[in-house]
DSSP file (Angstrom, degrees, kcal/mol; ACC not computed):
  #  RESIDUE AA STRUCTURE BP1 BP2  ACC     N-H-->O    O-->H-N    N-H-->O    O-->H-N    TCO  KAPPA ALPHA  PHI   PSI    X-CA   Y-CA   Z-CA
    1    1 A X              0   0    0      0, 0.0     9,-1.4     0, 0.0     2,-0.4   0.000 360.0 360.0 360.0 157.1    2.5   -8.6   12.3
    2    2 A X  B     -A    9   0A   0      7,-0.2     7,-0.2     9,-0.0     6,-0.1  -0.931 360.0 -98.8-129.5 167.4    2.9   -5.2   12.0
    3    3 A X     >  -     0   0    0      5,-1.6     4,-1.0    -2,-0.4    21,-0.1  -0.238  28.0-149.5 -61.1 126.4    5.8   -2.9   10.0
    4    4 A X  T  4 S+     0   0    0      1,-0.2    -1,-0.2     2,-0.1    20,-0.1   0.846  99.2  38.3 -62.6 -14.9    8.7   -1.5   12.9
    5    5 A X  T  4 S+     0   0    0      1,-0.1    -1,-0.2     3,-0.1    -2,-0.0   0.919 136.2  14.8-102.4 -37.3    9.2    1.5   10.7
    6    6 A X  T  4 S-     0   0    0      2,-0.2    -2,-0.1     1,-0.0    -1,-0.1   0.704  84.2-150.4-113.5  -2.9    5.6    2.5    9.3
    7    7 A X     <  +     0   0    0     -4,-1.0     2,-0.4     1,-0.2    -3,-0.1   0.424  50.7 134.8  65.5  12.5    3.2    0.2   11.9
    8    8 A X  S    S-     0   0    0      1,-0.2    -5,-1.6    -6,-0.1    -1,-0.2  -0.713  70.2 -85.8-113.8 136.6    1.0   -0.1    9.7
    9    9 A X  B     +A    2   0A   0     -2,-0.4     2,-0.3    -7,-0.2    -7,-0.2   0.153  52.4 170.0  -8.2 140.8   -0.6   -4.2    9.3
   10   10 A X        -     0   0    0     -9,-1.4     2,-0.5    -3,-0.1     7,-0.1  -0.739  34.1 -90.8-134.9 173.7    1.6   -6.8    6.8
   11   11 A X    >   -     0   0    0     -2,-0.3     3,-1.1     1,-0.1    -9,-0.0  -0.942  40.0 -90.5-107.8 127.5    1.2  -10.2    6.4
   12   12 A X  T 3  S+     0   0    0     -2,-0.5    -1,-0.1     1,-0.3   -10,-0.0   0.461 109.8  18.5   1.1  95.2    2.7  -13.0    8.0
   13   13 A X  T 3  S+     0   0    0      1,-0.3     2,-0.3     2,-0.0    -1,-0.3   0.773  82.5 155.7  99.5  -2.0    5.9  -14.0    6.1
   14   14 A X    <   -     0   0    0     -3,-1.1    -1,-0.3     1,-0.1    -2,-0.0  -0.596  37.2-163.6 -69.3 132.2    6.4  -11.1    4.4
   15   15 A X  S    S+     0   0    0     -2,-0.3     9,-2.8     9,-0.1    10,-1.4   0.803  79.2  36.7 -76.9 -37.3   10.0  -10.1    3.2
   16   16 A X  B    S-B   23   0B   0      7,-0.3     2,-0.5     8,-0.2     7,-0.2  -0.743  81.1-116.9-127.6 158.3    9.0   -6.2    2.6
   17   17 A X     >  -     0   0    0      5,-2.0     4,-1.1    -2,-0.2     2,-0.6  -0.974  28.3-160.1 -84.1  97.7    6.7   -3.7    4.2
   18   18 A X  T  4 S+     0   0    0     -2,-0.5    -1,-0.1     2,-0.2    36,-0.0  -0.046  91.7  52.9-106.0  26.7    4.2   -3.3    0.9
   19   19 A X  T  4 S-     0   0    0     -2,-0.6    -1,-0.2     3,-0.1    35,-0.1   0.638 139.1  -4.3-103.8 -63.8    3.1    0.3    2.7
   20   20 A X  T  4 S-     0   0    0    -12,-0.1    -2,-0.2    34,-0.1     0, 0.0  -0.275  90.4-120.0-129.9  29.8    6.7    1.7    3.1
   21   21 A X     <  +     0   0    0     -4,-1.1    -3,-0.1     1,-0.1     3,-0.1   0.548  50.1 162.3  22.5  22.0    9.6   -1.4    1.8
   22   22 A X        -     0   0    0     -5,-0.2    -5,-2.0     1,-0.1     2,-0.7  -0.205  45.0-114.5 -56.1 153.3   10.9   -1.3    4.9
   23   23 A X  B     -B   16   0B   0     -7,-0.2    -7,-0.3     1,-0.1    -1,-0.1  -0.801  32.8-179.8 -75.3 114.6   13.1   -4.9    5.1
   24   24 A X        +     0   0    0     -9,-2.8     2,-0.3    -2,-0.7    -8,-0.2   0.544  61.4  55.2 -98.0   8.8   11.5   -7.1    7.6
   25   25 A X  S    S-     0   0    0    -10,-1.4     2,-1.0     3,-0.0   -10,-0.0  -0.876  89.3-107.5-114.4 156.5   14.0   -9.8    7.1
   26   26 A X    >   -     0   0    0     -2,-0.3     3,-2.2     1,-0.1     4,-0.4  -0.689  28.6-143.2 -74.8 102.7   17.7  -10.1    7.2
   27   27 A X  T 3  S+     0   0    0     -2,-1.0    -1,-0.1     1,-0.3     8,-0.1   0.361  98.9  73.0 -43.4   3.9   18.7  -10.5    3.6
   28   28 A X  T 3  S+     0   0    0     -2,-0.4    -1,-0.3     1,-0.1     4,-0.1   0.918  91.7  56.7 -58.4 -58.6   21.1  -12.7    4.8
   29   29 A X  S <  S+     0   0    0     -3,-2.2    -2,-0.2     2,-0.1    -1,-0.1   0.718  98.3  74.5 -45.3 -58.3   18.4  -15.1    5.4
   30   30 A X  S    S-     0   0    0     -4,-0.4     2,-0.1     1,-0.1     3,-0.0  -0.407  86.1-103.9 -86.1 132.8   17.2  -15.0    2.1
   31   31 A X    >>  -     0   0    0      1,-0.1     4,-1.6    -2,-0.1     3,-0.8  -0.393  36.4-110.5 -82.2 168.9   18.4  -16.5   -1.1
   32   32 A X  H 3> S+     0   0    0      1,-0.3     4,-2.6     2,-0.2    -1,-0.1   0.932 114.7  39.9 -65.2 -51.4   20.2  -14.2   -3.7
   33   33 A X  H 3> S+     0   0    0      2,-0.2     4,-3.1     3,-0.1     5,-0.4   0.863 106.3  53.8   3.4 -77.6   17.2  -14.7   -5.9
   34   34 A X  H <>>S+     0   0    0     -3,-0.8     4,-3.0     1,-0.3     5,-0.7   0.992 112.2  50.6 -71.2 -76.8   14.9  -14.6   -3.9
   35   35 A X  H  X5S+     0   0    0     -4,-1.6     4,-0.6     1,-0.2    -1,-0.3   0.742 108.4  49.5   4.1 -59.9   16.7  -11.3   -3.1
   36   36 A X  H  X5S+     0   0    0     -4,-2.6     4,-1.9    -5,-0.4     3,-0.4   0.982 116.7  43.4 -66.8 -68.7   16.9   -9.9   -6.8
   37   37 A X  H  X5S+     0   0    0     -4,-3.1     4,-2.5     1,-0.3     3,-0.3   0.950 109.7  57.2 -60.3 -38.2   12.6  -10.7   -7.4
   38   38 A X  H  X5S+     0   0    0     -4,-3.0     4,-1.0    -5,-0.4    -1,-0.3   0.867 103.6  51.9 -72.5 -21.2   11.9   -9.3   -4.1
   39   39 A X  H  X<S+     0   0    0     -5,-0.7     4,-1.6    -4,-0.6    -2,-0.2   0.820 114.5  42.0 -73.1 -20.6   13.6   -6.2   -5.4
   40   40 A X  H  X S+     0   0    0     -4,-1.9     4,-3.0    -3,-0.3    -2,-0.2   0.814 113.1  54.1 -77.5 -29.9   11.4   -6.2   -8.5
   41   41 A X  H  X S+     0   0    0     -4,-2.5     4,-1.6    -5,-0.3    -2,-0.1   0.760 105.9  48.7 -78.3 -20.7    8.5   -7.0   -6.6
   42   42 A X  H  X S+     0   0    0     -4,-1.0     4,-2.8    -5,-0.2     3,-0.3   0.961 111.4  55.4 -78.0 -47.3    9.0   -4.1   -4.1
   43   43 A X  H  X S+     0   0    0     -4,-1.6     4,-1.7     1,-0.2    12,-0.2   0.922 108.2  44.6 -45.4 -53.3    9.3   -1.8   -7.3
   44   44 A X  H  X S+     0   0    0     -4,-3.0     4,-3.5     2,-0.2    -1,-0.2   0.931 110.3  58.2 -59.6 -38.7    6.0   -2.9   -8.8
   45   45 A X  H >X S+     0   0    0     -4,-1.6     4,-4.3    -3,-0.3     3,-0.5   0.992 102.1  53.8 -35.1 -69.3    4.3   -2.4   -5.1
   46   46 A X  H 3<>S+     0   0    0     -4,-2.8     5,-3.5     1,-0.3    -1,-0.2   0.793 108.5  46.6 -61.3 -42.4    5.4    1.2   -5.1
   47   47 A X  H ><5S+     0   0    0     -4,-1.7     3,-1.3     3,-0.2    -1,-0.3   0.943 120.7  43.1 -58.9 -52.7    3.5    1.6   -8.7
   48   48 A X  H <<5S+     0   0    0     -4,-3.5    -2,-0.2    -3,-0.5    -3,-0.2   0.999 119.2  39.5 -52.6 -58.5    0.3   -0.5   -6.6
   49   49 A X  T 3<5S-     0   0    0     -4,-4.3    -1,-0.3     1,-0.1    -2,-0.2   0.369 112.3-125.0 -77.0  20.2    0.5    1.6   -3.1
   50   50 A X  T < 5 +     0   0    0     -3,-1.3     2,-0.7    -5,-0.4    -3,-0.2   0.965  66.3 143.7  54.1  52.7    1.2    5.0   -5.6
   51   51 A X    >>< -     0   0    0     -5,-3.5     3,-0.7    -6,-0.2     4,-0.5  -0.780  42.6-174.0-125.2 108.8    4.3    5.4   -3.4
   52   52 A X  H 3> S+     0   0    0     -2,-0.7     4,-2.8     1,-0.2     5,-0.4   0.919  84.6  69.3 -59.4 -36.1    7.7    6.8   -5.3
   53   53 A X  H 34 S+     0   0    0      2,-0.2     4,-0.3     3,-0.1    -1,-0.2   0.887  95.8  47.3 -43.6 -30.9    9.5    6.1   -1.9
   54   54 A X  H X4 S+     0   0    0     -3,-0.7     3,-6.4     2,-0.2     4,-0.4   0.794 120.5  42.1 -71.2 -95.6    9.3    2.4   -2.1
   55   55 A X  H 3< S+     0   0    0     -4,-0.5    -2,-0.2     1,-0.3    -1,-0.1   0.300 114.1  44.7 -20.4 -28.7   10.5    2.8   -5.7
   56   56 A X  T >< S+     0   0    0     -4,-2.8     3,-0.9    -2,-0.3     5,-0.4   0.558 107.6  65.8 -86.8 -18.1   13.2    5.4   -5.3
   57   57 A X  T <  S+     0   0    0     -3,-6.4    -2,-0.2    -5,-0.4    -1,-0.1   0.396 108.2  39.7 -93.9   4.1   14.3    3.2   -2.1
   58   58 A X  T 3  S+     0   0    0     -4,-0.4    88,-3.7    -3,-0.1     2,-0.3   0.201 103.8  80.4-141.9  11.7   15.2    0.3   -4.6
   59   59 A X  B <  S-c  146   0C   0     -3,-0.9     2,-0.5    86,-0.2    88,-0.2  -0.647  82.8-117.2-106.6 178.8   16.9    2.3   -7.5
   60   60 A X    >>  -     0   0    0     86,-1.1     3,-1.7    -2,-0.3     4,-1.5  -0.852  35.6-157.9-112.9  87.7   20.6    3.7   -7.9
   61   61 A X  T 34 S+     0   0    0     -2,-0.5    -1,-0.1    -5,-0.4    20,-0.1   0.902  86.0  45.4 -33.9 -57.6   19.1    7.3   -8.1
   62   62 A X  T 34 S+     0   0    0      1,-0.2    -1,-0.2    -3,-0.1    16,-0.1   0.385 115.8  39.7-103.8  63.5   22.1    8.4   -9.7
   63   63 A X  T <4 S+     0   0    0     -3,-1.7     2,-0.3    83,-0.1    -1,-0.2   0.448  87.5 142.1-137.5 -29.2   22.7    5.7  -12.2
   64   64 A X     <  +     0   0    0     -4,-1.5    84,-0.2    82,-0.1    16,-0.2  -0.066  13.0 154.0   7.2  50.2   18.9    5.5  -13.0
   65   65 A X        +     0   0    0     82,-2.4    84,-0.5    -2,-0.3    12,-0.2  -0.374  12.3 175.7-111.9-175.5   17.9    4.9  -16.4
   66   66 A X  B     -J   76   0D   0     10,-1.1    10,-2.8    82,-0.2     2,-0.4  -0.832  24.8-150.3 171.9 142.5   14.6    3.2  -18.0
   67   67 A X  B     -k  150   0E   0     82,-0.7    84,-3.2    -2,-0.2     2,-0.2  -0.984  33.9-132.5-127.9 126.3   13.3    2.7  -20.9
   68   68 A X        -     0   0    0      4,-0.6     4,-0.1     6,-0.4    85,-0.1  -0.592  27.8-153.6 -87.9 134.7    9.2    2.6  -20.8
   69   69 A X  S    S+     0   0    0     -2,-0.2     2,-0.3    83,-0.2    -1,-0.1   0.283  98.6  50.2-117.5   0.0    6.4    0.6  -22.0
   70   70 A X  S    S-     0   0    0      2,-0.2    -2,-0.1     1,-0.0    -1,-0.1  -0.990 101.9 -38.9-120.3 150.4    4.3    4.2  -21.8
   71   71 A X  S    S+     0   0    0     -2,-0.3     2,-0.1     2,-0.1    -2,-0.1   0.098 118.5  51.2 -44.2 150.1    5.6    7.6  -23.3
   72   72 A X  S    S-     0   0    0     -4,-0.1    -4,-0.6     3,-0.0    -2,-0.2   0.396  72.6-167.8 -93.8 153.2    7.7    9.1  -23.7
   73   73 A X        +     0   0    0     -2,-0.1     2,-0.1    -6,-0.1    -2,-0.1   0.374  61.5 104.6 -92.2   9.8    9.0    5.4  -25.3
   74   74 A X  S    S-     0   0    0      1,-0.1    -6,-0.4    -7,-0.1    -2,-0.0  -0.528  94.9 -76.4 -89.9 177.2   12.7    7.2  -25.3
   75   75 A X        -     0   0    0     -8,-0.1     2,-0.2    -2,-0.1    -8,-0.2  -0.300  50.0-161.8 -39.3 127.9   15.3    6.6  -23.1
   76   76 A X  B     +J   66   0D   0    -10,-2.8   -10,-1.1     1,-0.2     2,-0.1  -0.779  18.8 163.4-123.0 169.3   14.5    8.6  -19.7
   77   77 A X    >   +     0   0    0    -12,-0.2     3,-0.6    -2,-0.2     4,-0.3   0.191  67.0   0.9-153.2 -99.3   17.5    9.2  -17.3
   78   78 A X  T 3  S+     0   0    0      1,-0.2   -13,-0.1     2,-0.1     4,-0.1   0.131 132.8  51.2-104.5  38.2   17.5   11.5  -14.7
   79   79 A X  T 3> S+     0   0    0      2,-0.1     4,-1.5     3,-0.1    -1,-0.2  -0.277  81.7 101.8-110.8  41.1   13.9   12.7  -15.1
   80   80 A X  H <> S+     0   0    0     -3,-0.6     4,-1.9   -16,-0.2     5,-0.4   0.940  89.3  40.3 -86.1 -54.5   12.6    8.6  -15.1
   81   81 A X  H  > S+     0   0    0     -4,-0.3     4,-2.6     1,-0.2     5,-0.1   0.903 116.2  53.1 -77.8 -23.5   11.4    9.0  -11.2
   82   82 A X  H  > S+     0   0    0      1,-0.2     4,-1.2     2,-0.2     5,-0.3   0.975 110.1  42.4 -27.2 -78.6   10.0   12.4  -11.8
   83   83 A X  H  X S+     0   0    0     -4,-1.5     4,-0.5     1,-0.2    -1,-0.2   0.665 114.2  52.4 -68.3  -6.4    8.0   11.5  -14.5
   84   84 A X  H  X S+     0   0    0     -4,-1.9     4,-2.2     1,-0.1    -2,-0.2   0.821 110.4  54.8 -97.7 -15.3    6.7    8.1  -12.7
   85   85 A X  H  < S+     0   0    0     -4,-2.6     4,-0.3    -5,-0.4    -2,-0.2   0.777 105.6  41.1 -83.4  -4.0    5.8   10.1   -9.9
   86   86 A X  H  < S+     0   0    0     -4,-1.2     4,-0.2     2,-0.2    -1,-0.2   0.622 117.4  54.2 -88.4 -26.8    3.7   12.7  -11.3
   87   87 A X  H  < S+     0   0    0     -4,-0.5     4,-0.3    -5,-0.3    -2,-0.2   0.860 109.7  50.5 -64.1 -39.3    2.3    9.2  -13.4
   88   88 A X  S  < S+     0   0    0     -4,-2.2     3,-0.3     2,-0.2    -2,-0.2   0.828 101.7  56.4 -63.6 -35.7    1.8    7.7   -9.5
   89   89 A X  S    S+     0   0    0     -4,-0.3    -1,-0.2     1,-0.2    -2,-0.1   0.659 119.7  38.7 -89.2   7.1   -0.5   11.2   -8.1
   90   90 A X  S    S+     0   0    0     -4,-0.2    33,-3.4    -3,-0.2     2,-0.2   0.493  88.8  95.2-108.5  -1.1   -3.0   10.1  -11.5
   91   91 A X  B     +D  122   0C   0     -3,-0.3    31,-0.3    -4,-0.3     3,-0.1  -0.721  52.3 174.9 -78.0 150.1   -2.9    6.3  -11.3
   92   92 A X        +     0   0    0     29,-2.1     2,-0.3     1,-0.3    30,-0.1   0.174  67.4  18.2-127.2  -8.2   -6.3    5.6   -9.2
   93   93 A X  S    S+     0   0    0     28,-0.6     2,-0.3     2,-0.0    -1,-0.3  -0.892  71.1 178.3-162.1 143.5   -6.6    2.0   -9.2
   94   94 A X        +     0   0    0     -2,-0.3    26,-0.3    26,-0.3     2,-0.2  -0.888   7.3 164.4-122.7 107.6   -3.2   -0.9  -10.1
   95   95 A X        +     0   0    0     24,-0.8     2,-0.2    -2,-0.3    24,-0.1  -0.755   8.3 168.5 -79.0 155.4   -3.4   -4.4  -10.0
   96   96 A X        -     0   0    0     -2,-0.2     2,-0.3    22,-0.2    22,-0.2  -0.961  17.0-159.8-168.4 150.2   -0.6   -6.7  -11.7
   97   97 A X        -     0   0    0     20,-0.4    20,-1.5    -2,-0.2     2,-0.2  -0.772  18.8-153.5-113.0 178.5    0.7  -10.9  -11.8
   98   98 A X  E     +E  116   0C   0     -2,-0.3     2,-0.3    18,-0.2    18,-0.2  -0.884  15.2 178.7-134.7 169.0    3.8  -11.7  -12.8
   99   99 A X  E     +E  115   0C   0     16,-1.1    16,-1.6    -2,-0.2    -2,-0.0  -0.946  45.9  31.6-162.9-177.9    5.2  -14.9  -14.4
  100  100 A X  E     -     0   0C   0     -2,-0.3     2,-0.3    14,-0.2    -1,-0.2   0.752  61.9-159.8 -20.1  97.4    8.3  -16.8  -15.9
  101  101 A X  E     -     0   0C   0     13,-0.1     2,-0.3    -3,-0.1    13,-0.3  -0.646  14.3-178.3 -88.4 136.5   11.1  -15.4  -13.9
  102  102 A X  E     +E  113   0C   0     11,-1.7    11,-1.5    -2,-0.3     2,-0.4  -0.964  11.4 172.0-130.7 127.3   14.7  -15.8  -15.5
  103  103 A X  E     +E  112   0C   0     -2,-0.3     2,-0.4     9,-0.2     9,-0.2  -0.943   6.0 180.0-145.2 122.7   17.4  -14.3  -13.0
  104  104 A X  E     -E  111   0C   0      7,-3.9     7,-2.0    -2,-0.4     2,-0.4  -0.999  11.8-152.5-130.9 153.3   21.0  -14.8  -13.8
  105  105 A X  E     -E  110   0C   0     -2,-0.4     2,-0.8     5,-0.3     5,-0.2  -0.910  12.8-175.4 -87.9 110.8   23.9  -13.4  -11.5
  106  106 A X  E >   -E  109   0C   0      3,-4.9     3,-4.3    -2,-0.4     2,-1.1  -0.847  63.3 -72.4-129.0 116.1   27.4  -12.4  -12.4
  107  107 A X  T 3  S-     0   0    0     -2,-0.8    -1,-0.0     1,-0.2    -2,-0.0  -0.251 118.3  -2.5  39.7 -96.4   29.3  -11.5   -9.4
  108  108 A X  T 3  S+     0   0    0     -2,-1.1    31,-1.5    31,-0.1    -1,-0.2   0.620 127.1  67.3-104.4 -31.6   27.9   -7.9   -8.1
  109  109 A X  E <   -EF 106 138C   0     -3,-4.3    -3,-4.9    29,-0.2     2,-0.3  -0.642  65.7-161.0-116.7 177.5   25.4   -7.5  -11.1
  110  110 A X  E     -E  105   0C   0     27,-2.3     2,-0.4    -5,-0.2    -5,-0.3  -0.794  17.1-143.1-146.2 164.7   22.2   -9.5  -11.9
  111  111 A X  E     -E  104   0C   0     -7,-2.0    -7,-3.9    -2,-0.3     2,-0.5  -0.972  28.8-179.7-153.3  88.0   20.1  -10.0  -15.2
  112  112 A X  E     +EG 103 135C   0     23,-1.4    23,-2.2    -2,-0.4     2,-0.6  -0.875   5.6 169.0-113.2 114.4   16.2  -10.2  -13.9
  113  113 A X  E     +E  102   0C   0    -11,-1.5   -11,-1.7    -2,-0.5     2,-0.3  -0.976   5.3 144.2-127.7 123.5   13.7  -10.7  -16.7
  114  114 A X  E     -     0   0C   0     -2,-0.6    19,-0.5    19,-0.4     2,-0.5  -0.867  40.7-103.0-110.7 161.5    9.9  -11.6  -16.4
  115  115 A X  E     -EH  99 132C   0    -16,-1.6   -16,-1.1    -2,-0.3    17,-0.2  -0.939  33.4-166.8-116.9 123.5    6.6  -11.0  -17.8
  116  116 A X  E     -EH  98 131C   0     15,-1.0    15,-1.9    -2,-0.5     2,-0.4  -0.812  13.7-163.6 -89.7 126.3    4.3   -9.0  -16.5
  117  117 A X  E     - H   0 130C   0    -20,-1.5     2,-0.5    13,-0.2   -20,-0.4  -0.951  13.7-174.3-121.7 141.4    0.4   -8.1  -16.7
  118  118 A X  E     + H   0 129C   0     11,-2.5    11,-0.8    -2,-0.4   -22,-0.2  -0.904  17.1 175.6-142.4 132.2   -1.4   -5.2  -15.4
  119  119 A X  E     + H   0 128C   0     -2,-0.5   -24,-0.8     9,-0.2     9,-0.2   0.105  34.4 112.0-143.7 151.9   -4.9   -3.8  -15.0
  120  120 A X  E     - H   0 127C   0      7,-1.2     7,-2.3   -26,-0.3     2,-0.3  -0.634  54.9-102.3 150.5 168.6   -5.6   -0.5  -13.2
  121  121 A X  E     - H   0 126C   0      5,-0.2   -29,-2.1    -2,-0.2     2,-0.7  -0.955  20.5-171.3-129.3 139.6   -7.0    3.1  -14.2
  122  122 A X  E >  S-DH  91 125C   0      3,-0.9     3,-1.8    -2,-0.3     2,-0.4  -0.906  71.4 -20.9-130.2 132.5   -5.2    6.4  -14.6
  123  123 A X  T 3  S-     0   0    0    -33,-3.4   -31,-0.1    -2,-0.7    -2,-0.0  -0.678 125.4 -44.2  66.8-141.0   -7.2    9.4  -15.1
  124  124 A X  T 3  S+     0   0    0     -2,-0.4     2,-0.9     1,-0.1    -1,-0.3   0.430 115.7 119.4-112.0 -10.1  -10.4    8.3  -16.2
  125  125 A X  E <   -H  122   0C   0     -3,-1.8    -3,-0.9    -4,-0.0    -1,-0.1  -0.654  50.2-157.7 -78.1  60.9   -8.3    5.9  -18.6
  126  126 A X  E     -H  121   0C   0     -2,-0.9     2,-0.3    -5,-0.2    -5,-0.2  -0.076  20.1-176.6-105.8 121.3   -9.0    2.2  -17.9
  127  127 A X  E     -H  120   0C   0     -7,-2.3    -7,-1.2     2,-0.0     2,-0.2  -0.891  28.6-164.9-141.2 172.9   -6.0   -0.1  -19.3
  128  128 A X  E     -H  119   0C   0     -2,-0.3     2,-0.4    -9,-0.2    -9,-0.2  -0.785  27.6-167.0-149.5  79.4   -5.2   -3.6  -19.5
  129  129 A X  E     -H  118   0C   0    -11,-0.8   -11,-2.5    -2,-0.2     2,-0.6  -0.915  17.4-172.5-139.7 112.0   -1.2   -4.1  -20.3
  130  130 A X  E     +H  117   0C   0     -2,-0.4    24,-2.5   -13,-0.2     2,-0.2  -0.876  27.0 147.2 -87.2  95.0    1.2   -7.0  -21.4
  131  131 A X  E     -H  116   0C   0    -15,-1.9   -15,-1.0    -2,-0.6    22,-0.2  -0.770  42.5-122.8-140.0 159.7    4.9   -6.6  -21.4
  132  132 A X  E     -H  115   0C   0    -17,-0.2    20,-0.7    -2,-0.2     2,-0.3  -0.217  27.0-163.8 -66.1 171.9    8.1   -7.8  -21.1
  133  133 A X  B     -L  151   0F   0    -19,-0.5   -19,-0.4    18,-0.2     2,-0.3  -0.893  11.1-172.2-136.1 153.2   10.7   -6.5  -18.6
  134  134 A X        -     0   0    0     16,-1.7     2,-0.5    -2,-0.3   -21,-0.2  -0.846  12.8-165.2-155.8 114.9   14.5   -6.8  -18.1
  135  135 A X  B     -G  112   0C   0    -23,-2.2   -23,-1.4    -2,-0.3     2,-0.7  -0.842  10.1-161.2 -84.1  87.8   16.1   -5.4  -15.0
  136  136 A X  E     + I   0 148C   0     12,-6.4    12,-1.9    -2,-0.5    11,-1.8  -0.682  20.9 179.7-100.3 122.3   19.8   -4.7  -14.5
  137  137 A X  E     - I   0 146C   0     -2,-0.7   -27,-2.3     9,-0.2     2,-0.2  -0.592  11.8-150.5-114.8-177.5   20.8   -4.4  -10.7
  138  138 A X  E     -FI 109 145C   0      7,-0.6     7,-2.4   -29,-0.2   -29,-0.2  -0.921  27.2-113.2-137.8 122.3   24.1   -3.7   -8.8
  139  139 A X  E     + I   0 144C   0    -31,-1.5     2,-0.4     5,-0.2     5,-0.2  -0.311  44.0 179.9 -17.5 119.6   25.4   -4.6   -5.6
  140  140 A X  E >   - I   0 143C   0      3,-1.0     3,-4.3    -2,-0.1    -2,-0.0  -0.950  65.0 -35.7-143.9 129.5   25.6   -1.0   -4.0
  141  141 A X  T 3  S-     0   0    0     -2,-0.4     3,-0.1     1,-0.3    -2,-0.0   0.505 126.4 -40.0   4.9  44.0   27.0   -0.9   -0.6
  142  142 A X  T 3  S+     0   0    0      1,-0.2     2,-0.4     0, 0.0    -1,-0.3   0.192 120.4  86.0 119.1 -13.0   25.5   -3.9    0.3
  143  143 A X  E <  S- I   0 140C   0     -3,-4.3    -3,-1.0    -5,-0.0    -1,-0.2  -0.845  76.2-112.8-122.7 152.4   22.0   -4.0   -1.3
  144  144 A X  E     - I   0 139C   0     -2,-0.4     2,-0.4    -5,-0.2    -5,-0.2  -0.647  42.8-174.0 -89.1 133.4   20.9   -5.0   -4.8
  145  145 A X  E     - I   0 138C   0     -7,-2.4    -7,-0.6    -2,-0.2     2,-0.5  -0.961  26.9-116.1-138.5 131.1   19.7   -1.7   -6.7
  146  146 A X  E     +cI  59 137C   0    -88,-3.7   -86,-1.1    -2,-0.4    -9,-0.2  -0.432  32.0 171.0 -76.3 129.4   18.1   -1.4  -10.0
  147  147 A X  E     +     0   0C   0    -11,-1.8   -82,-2.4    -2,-0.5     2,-0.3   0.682  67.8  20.5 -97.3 -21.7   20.2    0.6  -12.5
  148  148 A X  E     - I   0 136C   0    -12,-1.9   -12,-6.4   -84,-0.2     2,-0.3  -0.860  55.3-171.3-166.1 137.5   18.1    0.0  -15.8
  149  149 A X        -     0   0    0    -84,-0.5   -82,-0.7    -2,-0.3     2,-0.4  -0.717   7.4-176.8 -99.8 123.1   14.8   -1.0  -16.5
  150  150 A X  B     +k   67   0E   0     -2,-0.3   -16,-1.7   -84,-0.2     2,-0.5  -0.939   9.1 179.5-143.3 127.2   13.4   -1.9  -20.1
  151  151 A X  B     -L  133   0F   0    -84,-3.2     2,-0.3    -2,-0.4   -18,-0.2  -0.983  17.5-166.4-123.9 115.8    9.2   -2.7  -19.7
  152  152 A X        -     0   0    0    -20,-0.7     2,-0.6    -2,-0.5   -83,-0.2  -0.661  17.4-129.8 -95.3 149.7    8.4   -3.5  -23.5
  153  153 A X        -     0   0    0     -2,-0.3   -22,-0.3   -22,-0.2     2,-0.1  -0.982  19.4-140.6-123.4 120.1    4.6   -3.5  -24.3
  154  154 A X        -     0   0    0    -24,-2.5     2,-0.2    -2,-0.6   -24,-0.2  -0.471  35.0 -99.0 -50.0 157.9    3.2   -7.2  -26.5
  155  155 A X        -     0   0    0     -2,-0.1     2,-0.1     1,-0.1     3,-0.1  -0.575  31.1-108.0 -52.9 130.9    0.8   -6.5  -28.9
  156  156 A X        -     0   0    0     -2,-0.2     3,-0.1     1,-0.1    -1,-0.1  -0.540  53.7 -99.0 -93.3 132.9   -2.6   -7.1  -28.1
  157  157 A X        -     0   0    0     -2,-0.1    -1,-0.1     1,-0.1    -3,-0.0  -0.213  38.9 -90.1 -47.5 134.5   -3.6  -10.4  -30.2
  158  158 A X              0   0    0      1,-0.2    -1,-0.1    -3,-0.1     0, 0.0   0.087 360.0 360.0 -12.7 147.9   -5.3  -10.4  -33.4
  159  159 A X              0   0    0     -3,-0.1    -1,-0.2     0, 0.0    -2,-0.1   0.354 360.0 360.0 -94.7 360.0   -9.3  -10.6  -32.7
């Protein structure tokens, strides 16, 4: 099948456009879950496809915050998509699973935590990266949006 908005090729059964996060289902359709992780999952896309549009299309720009599992390791606020999109025009290759997804819902806001790993190179810089995450979204005129981000880095084991 292909994307209405950007035409470009998806696969079959796909919730999200993984060029341009256009919806291609009615989130009606879909359970609130399912909802919440497919909003994390479009965020991590937009880090894969180097696109801040996906990723800005799934925050509440002005509510933003994040706290980052690469510098600067402080609190970022309203320069957090700035600085991941100047991180995005260096990234040259991404790959990433994810695994034991916890999602709890209270009324309008949501509590989404996984673990995550991911592989890729930025700059010439080859990395290999194991972290937590914990996500807090919002009901915002109808769509679940992330308002804060905390990506925590494990420790690489003892040799």
């Amino acid at each position: 099948m292909f994307c209405p908005n950007c035409g470009k090729k998806v696969d079959e059964g796909s919730n999200f456009c993984q060029y341009c996060g256009f919806r291609l289902v009615s989130l009606e359709k879909m359970p609130v879950k399912e909802v919440l992780r497919n909003t994390l999952i479009r965020r991590i896309e937009g880090i894969k496809h180097r696109n801040p549009k996906i990723i800005e299309a799934v925050v509440l720009k002005e509510k933003y915050t994040k706290f980052d599992d690469w510098p600067p390791f402080e609190l970022q606020e309203s320069e957090a998509l700035s600085n991941e999109a100047k991180a995005l025009k260096v990234l040259k290759r991404y790959e990433y699973e994810t695994r034991s997804w916890k999602i709890e819902i209270f009324g309008d806001c949501a509590l989404v935590t996984f673990m995550i790993r991911y592989r890729g190179t930025i700059r010439d810089l080859d990395f290999d990266v194991r972290s937590r995450v914990t996500a807090f979204l919002v009901k915002h005129e109808g769509e679940w949006k992330i308002v804060h981000e905390h990506w925590s880095r494990l420790p690489k084991p003892m040799p």
